[in-house]
N, C-alpha and C positions, 0 to 999 in steps of 0.2 A: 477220181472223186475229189481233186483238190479245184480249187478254184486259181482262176487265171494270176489274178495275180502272186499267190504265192510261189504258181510254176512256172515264171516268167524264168526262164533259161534254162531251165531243166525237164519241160514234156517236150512231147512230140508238138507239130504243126496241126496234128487232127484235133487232139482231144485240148490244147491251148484256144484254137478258134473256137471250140465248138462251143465255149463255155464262156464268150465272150460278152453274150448280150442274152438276156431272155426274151421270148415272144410272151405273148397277152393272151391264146385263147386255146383253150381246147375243144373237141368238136362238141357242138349244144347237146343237151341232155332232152326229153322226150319232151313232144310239148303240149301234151294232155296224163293226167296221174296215170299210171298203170301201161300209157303206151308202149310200141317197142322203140329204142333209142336207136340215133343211129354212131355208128362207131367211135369211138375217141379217137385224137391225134395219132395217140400209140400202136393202135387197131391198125388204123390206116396202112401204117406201113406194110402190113404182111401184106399187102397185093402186090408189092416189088419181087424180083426177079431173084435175088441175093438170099428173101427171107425163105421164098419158095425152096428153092436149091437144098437152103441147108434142112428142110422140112424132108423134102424127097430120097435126100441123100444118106436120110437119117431113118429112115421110114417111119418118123414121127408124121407123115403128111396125112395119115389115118387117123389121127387124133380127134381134131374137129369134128368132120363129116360122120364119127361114130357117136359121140357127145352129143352132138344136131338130132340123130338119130332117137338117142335113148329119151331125151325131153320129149320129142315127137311121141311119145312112146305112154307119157305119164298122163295123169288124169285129176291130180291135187298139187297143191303147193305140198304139202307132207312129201308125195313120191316124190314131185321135182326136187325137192331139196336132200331126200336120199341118195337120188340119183347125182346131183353134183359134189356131195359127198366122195361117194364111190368112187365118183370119176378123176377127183381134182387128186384124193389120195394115189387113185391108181396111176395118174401123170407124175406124182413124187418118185413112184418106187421104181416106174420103169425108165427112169433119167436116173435115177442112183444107181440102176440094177446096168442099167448101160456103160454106163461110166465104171463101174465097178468091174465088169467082164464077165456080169451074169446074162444069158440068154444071147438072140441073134443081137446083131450091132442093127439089122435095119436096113445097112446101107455103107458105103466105102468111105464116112465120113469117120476121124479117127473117134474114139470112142470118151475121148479124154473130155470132150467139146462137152459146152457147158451150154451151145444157143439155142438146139433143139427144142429142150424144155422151157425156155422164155417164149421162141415162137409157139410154140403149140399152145401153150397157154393162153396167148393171146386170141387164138382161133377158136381155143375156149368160150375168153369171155366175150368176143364179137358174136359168136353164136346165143350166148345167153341173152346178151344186150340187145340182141334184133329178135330175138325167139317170141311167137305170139303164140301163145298156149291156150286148148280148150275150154280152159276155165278163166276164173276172175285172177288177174294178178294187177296190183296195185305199184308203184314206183318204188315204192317201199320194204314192199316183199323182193322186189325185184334185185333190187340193192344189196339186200340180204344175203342172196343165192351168191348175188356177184362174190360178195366179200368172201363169205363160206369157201367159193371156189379158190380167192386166192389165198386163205390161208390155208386150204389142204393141201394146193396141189405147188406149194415154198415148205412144208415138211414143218411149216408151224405147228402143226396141231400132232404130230408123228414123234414130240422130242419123249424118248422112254429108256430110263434108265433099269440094269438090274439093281432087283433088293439085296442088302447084305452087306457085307462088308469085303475089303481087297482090292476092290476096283475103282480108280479114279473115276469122277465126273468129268467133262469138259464140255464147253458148249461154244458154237463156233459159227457165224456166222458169215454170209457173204450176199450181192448182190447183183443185180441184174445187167445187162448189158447197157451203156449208157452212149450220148452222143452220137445217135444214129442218122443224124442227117448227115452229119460231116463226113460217117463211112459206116454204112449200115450194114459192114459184115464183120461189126468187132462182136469181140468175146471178152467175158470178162472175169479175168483170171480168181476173182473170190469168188465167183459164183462155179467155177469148176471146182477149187477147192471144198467147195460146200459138198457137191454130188460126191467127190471122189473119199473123200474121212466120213461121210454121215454112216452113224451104226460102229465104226471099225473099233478096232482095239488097239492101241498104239503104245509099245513100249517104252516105258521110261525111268529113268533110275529110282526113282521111289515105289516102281511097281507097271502092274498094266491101268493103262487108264483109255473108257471106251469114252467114245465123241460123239455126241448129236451137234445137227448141224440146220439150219436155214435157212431162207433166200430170200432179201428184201427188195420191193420194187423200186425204182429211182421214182418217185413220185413225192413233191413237197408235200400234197394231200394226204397223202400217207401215215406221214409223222408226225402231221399237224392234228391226224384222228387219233393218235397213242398206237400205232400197228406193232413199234417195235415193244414199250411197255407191256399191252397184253400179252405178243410171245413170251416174252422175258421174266418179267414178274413170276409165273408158276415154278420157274426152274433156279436163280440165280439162289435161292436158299438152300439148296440141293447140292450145287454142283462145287466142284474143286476150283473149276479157273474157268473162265471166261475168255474170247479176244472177237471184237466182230474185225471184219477183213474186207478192204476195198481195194480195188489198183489205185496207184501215187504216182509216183516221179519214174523216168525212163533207168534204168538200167541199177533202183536198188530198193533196198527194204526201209524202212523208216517204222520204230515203235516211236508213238507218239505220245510227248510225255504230257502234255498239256491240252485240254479240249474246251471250246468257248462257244458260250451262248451266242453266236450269232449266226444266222444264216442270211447270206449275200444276193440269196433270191437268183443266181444264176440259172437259166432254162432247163430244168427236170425232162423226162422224156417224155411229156406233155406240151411242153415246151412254156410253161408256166413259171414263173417265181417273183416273188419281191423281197426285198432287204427286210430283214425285221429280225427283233430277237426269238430264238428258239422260244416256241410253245408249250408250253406244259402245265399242269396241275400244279398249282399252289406257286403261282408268280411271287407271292409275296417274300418267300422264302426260296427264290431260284438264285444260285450262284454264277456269277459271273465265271468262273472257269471251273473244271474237275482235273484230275490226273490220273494217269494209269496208276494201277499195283502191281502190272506185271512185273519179274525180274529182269528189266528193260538193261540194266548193267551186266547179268549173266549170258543174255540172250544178245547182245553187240560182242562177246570178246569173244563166241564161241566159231565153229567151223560150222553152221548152220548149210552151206548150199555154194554153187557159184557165183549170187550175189551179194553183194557185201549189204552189211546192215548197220543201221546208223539209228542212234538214240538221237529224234529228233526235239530240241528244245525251244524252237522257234514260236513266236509267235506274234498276231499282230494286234493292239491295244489303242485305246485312248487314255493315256497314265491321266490318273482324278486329278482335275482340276481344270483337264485340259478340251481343248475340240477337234485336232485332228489326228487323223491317226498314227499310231509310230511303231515302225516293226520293230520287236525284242529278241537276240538270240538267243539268250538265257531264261525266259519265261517271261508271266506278266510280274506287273510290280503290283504291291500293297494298292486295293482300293479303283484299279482301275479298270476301264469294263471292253467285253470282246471284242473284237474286230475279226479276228481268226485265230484256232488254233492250231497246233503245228499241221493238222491234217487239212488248213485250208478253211471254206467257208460253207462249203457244199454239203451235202449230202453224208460222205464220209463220216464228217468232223459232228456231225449231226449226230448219226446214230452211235456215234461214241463218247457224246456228249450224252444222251439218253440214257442207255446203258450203263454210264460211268454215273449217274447222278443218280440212275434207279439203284445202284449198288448200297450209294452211301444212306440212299433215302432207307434201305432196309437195314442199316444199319450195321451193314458188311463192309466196309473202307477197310477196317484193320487185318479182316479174316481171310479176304474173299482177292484173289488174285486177278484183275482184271483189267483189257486197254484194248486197245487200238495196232493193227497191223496194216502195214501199206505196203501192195505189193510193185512189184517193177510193172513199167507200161506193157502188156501184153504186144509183140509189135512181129507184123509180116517180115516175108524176106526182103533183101532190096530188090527195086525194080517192082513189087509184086503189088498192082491198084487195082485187081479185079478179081483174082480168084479167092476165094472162099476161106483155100486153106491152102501152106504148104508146111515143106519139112521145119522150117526153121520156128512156123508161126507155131508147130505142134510141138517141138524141143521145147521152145521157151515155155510154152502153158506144162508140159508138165514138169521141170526145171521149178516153176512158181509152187507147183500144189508141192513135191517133193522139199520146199524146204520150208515151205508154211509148214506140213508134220514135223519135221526137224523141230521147226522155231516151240511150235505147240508141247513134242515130247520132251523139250529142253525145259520148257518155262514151267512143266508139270513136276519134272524134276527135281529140279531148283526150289521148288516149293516144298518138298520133302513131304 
């Protein structure tokens, strides 16, 4: 989730191309009010061979065709939007319950895998978006259901803490799989992390502390509607610590100290974007950068996992005064405005730009522990450009979610 230029010698060949250029269009929207639409870019892909597999493999490939079903089924916008309710939560709990080693696995696909539940979701909302229903629906109702769908069935709407006292808060976020033209049988290691901690209880020297967790889509449109604000907002009053969590650079961790208003417009998995500064409520008072609070010093000198972790202070600016841009490895200077923060320009650096500025805006910066996590590039074995999964690509993923807890029960820690 960094952008090209800042991982120019340190990603991979996939996820470096993949983010090289954005494309202009996603697929059109309906073109009478209330019609049924036809798929988006994103959609599209599930008719490939690689999305299928991991669907069947996983015996998520009943997802859809039963959701198809249940709509077929309804007779109001009221039922239909119970019904997607029900279904999009019921897609949360049986990827967390999978992941976690509740119930059948489905299929011989390791259980750790985080893709299942992005595809099937998306066979979700292809179904909803082409769905012509017995009664009146409007483009607008329609849109509705959509959304509802994706905030149930990303554990947005499921974050639940116990009342009382004893028990940390944490709240932990991750995202979807990204760069799928270039190899549309990646996974992506925050978005396993999400399924594998959400609910759990995780011990740490200041006590037990339980973890809600969610899953955001790669979509510029997304963040540009507040997706991550409305999750976040209910909870970040609440909770002990914070960290959202994306993949980064090939073979380490990076907390990132520094997050900047800019987004580079690099291709979403729409294949959408332009340069411009991040969006948000109340421009007039938007800061050109935020910072973590995690314990970024405690969480580098510890024995976290077998990749090393690096307090990352880099970032890239236009110092005031000036026009082009200039990378810093110490932070920004007094007055000058984003180009990218350590995490990059993309998506990543975005939702921790959000998060980190919705903190201060409530007025938690002093109280409230919270940043930005980069995981190592999730990466197959050598040689391996076609199959799904092997031993190596499933070490590494759970290698990642095993020290992302580490990092998590450390920095809960450390916060005493």
């Amino acid at each position: 989730m960094i952008s090209p230029r800042v991982r120019i010698g340190v990603l991979g060949l996939a996820l470096l191309t993949a983010l090289s250029s954005p494309a202009t269009a996603t697929a059109a929207g309906p073109a009478d009010p209330g019609s049924a639409a036809p798929p988006t870019v994103e959609e599209l892909r599930l008719d490939g061979a690689v999305p299928q597999e991991i669907l069947r493999r996983s015996g998520f490939d009943s997802v859809a065709p039963a959701f198809a079903r249940a709509l077929e089924r309804t007779r109001s916008y009221a039922e239909a939007r119970r019904v997607v309710e029900r279904e999009g939560s019921a897609l949360w709990r049986r990827a967390v319950d999978r992941v976690q080693g509740r119930g059948p696995a489905g299929g011989d696909l390791s259980r750790d895998d985080d893709r299942p539940l992005y595809w099937a979701r998306l066979g979700m909302t292809r179904e909803l978006r082409g769905w012509e229903p017995r009664f009146e629906l409007d483009s607008e109702r329609r849109a509705r259901l959509i959304d509802t769908l994706e905030q149930t069935s990303r554990g947005q709407t499921a974050i639940r803490y116990p009342r009382g006292k004893g028990l940390k808060r944490v709240l932990v976020t991750g995202f979807d799989p990204f760069t799928l033209d270039r190899d549309i049988r990646i996974s992506n290691p925050s978005g396993a992390v999400a399924l594998a901690l959400d609910g759990t209880v995780i011990e740490t020297a200041s006590g037990p502390a339980r973890v809600e967790t969610a899953v955001f889509p790669v979509r510029w449109r997304d963040f540009t509607d507040g997706t991550v604000e409305r999750a976040l907002r209910p909870h970040l009053p609440e909770v002990d610590l914070f960290t959202t969590v994306s993949q980064g650079r090939v073979g380490r961790f990076d907390i990132e100290r520094t997050n900047g208003a800019w987004r580079g417009g690099f291709g979403d998995n729409e294949n959408t974007g332009r340069p411009e500064t991040v969006p948000v409520s109340d421009p007039a008072s938007q800061p050109q950068w935020t910072s973590t609070t995690l314990p970024y010093a405690a969480i580098v000198a510890a024995e976290t996992g077998r990749f090393p972790v690096y307090d990352n202070t880099a970032v890239t600016e236009i110092p005031a005064g000036g026009s082009e841009p200039v990378q810093r490895p110490d932070g920004p200077t007094p007055g000058s405005t984003a180009r990218a923060g350590g995490g990059g320009d993309y998506l990543s650096n975005e939702i921790a730009y959000r998060a980190t500025l919705l903190r201060d805006r409530l007025g938690l910066h002093d109280t409230l522990p919270g940043g930005h996590v980069h995981t190592p590039v999730l990466e197959f074995g050598a040689g391996n450009t076609t199959e799904v999964t092997d031993p190596r690509f499933v070490r590494n993923r759970l290698d990642i979610v095993a020290q992302v807890r580490a990092i998590v029960s450390l920095a809960v820690g450390a916060k005493g």
